[in-house]
KEKETOR-321923 format. One record per residue (C-alpha): residue in one letter; x, y, z; residue number from 1. Coordinates in nm, 2 decimals. Last residue first. Layout:
<atoms>
+---+--------+--------+--------+-----+
| r |     px |     py |     pz |   k |
+---+--------+--------+--------+-----+
| A |      X |      Y |      Z | NUM |
...
+---+--------+--------+--------+-----+
</atoms>
This chain:
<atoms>
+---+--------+--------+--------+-----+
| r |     px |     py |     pz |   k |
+---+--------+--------+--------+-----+
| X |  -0.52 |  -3.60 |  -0.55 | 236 |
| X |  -0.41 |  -3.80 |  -0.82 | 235 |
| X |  -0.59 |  -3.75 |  -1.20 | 234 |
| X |  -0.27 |  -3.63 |  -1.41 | 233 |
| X |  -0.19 |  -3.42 |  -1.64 | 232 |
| X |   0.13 |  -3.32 |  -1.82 | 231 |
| X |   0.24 |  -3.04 |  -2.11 | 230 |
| X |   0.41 |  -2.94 |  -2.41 | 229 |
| X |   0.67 |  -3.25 |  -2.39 | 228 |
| X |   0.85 |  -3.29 |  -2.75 | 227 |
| X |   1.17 |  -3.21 |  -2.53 | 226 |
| X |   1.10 |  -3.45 |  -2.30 | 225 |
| X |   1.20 |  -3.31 |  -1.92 | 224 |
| X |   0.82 |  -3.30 |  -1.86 | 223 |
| X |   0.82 |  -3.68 |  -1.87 | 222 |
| X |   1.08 |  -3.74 |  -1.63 | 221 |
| X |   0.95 |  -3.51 |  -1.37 | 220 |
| X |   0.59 |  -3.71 |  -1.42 | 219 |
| X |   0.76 |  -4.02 |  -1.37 | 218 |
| X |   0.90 |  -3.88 |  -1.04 | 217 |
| X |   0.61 |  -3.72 |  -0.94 | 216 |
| X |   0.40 |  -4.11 |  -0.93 | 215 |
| X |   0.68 |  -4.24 |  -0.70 | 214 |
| X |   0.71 |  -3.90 |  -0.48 | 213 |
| X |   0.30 |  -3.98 |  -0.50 | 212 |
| X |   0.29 |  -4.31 |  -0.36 | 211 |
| X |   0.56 |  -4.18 |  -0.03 | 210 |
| X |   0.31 |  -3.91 |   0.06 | 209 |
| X |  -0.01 |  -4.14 |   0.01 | 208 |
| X |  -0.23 |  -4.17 |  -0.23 | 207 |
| X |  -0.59 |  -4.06 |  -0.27 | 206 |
| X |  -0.71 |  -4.09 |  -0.65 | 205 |
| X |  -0.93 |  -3.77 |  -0.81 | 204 |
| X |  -1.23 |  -3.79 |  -1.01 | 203 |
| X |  -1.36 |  -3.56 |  -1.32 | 202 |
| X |  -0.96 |  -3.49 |  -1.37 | 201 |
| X |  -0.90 |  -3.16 |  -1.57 | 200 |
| X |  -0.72 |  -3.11 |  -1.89 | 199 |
| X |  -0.66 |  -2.78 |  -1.99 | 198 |
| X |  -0.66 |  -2.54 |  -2.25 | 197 |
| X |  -0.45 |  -2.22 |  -2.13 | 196 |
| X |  -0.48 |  -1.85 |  -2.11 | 195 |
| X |  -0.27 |  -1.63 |  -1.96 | 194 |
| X |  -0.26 |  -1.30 |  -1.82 | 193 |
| X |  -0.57 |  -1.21 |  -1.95 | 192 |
| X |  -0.67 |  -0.90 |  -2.17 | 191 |
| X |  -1.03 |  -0.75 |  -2.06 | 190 |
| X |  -1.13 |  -0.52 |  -2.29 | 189 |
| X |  -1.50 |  -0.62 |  -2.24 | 188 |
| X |  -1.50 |  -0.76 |  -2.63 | 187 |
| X |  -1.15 |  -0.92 |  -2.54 | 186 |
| X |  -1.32 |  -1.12 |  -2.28 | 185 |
| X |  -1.60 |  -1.21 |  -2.48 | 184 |
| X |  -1.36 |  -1.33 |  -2.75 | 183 |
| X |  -1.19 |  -1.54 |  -2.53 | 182 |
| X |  -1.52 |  -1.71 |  -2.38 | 181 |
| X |  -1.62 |  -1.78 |  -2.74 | 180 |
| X |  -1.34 |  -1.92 |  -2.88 | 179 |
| X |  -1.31 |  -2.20 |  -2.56 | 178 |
| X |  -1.65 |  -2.28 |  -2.60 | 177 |
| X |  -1.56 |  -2.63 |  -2.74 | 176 |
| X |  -1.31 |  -2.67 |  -2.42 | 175 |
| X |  -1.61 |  -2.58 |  -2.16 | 174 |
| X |  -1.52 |  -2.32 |  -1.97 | 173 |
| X |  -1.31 |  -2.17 |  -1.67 | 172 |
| X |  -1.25 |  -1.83 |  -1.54 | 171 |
| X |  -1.00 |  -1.77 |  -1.24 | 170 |
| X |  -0.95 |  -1.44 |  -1.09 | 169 |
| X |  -0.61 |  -1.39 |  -0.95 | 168 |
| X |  -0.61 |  -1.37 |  -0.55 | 167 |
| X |  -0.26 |  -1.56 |  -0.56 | 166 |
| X |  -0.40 |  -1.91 |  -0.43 | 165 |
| X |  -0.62 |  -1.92 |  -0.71 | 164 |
| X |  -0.97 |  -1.74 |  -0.71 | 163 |
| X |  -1.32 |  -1.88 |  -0.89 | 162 |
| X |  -1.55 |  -1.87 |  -1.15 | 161 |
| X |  -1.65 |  -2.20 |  -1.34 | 160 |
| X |  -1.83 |  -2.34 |  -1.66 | 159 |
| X |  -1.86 |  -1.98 |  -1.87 | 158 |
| X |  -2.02 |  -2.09 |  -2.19 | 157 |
| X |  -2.02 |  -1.74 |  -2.34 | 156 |
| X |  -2.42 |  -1.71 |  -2.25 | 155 |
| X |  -2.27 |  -1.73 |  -1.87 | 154 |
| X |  -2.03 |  -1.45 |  -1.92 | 153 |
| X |  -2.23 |  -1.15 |  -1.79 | 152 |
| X |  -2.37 |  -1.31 |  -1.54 | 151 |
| X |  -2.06 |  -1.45 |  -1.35 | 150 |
| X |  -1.88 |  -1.15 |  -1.46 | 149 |
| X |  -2.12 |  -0.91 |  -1.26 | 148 |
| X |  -2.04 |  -1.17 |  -0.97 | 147 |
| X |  -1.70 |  -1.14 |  -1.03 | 146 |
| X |  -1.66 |  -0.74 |  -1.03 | 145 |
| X |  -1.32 |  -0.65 |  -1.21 | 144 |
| X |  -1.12 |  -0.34 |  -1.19 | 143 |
| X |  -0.80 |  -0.52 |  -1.00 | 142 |
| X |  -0.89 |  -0.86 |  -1.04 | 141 |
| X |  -0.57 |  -0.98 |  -1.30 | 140 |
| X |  -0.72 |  -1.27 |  -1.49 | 139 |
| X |  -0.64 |  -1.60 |  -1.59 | 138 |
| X |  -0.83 |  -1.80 |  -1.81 | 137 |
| X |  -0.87 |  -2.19 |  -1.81 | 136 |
| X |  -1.03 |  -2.40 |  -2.13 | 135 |
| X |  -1.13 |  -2.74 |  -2.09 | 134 |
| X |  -1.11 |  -3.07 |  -2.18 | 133 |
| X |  -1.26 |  -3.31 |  -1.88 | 132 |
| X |  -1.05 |  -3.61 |  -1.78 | 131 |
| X |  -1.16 |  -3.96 |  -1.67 | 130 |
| X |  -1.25 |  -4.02 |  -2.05 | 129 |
| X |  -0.92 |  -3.95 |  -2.16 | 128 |
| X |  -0.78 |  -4.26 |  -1.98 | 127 |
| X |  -0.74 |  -4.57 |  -2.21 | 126 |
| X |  -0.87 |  -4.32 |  -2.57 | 125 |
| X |  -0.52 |  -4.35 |  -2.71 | 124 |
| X |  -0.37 |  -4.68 |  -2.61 | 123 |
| X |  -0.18 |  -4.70 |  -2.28 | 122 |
| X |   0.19 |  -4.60 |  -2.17 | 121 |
| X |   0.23 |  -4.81 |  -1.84 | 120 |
| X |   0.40 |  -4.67 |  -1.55 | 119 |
| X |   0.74 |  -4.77 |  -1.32 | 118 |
| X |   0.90 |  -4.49 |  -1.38 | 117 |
| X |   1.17 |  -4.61 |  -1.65 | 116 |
| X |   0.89 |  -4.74 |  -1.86 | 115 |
| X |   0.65 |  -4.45 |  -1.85 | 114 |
| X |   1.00 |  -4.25 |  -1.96 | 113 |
| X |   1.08 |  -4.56 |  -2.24 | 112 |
| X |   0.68 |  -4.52 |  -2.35 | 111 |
| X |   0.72 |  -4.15 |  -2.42 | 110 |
| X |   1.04 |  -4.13 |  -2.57 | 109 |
| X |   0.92 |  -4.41 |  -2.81 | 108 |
| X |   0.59 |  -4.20 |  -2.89 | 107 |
| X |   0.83 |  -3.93 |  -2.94 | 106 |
| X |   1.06 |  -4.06 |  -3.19 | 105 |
| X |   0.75 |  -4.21 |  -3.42 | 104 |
| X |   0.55 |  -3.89 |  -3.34 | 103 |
| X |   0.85 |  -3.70 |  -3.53 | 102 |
| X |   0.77 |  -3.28 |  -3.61 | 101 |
| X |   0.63 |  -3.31 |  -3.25 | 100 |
| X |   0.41 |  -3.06 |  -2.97 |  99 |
| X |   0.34 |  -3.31 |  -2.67 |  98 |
| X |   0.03 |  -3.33 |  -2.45 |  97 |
| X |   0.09 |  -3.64 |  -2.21 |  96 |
| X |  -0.23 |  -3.74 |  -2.06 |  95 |
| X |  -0.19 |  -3.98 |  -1.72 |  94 |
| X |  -0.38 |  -4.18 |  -1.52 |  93 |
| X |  -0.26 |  -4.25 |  -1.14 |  92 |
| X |  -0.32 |  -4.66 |  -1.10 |  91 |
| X |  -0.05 |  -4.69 |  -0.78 |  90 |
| X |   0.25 |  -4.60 |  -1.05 |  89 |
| X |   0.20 |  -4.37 |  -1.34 |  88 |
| X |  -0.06 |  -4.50 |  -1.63 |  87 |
| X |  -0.09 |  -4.44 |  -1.97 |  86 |
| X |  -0.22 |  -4.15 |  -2.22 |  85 |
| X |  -0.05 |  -3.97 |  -2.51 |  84 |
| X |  -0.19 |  -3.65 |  -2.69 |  83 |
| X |  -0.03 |  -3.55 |  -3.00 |  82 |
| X |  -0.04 |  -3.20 |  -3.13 |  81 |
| X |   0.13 |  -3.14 |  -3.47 |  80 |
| X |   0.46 |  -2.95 |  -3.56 |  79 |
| X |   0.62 |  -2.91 |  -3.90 |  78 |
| X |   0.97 |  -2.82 |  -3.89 |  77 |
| X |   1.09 |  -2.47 |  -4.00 |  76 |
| X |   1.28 |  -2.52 |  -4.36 |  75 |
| X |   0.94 |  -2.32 |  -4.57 |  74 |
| X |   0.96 |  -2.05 |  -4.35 |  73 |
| X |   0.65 |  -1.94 |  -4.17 |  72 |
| X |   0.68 |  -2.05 |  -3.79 |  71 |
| X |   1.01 |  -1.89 |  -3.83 |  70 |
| X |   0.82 |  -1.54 |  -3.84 |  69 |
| X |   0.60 |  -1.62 |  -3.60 |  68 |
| X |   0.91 |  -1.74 |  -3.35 |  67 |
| X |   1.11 |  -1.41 |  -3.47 |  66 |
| X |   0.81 |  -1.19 |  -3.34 |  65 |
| X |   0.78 |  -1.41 |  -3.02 |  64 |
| X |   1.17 |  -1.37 |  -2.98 |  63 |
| X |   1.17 |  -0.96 |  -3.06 |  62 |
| X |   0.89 |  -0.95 |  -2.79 |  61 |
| X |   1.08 |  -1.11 |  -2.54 |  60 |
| X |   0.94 |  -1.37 |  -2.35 |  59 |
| X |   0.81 |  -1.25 |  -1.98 |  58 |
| X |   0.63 |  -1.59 |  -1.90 |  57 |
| X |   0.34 |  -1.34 |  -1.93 |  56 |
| X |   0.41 |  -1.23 |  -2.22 |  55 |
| X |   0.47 |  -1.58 |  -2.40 |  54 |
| X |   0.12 |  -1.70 |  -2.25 |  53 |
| X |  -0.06 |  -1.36 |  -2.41 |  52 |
| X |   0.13 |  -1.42 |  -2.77 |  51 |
| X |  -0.03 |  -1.78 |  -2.75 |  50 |
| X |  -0.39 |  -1.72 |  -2.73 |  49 |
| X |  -0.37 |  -1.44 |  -2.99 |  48 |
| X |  -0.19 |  -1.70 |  -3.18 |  47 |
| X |  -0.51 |  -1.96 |  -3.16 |  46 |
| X |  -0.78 |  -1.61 |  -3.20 |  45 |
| X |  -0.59 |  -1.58 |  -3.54 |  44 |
| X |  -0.75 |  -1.25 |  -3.72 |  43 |
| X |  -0.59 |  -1.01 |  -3.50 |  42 |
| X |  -0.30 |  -1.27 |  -3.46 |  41 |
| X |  -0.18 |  -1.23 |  -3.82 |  40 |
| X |   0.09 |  -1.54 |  -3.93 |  39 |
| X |  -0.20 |  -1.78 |  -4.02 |  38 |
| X |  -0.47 |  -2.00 |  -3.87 |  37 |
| X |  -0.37 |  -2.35 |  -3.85 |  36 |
| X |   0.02 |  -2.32 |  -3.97 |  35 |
| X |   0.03 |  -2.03 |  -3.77 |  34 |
| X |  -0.13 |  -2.16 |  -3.44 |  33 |
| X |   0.14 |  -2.50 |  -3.47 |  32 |
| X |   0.43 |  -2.32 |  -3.51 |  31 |
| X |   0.32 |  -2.07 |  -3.19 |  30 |
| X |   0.25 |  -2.36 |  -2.99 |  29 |
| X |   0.62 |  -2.47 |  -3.07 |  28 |
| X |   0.81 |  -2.15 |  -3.02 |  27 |
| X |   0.55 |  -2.10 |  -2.66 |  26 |
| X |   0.71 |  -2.49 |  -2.54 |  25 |
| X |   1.05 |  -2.40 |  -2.64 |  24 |
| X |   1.04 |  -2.06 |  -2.45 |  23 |
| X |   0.90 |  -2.25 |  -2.15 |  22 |
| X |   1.17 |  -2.48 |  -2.13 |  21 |
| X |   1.44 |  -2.21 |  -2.18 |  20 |
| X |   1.25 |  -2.04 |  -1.91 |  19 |
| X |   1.29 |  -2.36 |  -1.66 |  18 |
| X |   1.66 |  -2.43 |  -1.76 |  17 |
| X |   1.75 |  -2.05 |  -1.65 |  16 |
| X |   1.57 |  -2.11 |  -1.33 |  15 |
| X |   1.75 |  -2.46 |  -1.28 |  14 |
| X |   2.11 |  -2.22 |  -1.39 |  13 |
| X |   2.02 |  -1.94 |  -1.15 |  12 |
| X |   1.94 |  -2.19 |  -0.87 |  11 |
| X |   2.23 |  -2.41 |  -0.89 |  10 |
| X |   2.44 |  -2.05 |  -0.90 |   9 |
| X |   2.30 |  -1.94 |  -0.59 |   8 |
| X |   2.34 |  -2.33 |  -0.44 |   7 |
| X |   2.71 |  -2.28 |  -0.55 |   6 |
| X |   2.77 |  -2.00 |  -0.44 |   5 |
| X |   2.68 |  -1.99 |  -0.10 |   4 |
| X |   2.91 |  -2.32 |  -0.11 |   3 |
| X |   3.19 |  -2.09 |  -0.22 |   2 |
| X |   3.12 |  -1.85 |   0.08 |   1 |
+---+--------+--------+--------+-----+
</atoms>
């Protein structure tokens, strides 16, 4: 019974870990879309953007209402985007998006993690060009015709329509049309469950089983930065 335990409470306590993570990650984005764009998400497309993530990671309202609020105090730290790019073992290119108020710590985090798992950190511009910027919305398909969309979205820069594995619809676009395929969303009152800007590979690398336990494990060590917003990679 005690070992029945122990796994249940091992899996509470790595589930607890991975919405703390999460929390931390929507706090920072949220620090970063006020300071560009203001406390008001009616009139802050960047926050809007934000607010739907932290819903559906199920983040309390009171804590994305305090997060804005922080986000405006003259004491909260100062966050910037920073993109870092390198190399995981077997040649698997790698972007590192990370959300800092110290790019002289976290560029040292980054390069010891690369470091420790066997990777390279590279200078900026070394593997961005094998990835395309985009920006990913999911929708619920209950109500929702996709080839009506398909038509009805292509003058908003819509790229790519599709399904994921759970039957969610799956709208993608260019990263510069990002702005205009969320407000023609909202204009059809359609309010996703997320939306996300991505990085996408143009070209993907075949390794094999025991490669990519090498490359995942440099990629686990990354993501457990606490700067870390999010990881990419271009292996198959």
């Amino acid at each position: 019974m005690g070992r029945i335990f122990e796994v249940r409470k091992s899996t509470m306590f790595a589930r607890y870990d991975r919405m703390a993570k999460q929390f931390s990650r929507i706090g920072k984005e949220v620090a970063i879309a006020v300071k560009k764009g203001g406390p008001d998400p009616n009139t802050n497309p960047m926050l809007r953007r934000v607010i739907q993530n932290a819903k559906s990671v199920n983040m309390p309202k009171d804590r994305i209402e305090a997060a804005i609020k922080n986000a405006q105090g003259k004491d909260t730290s100062n966050y910037d985007e920073v993109i870092y790019e390198g190399y995981a073992p077997h040649g698997i290119a790698v972007l590192v998006v990370t959300a800092t108020d110290n790019t002289t710590r976290t560029v040292a985090n980054v390069r010891s993690h690369f470091n420790k798992g066997g990777g390279s950190l590279g200078n900026s511009g070394s593997v961005a060009f094998m990835f395309k910027h985009v920006g990913v919305f999911k929708l619920k398909p209950e109500g929702l015709n996709t080839e009506d969309m398909e038509l009805e979205l292509i003058d908003a820069g819509l790229d790519e329509l599709g399904e994921d594995s759970e039957g969610n619809i799956i709208v993608r676009c260019e990263f510069n049309d990002f702005g205009s395929m969320q407000k023609a969303l909202e204009e059809k009152g359609i309010t996703p469950i997320s939306s996300e800007v991505e990085w996408i590979p143009l070209n993907t690398v075949e390794v094999t089983e025991e490669q990519s336990a090498d490359v995942f494990k440099l990629i686990a060590r990354v993501e457990e930065d606490d700067d870390v917003q999010q990881v990419f990679h271009n292996m198959a």
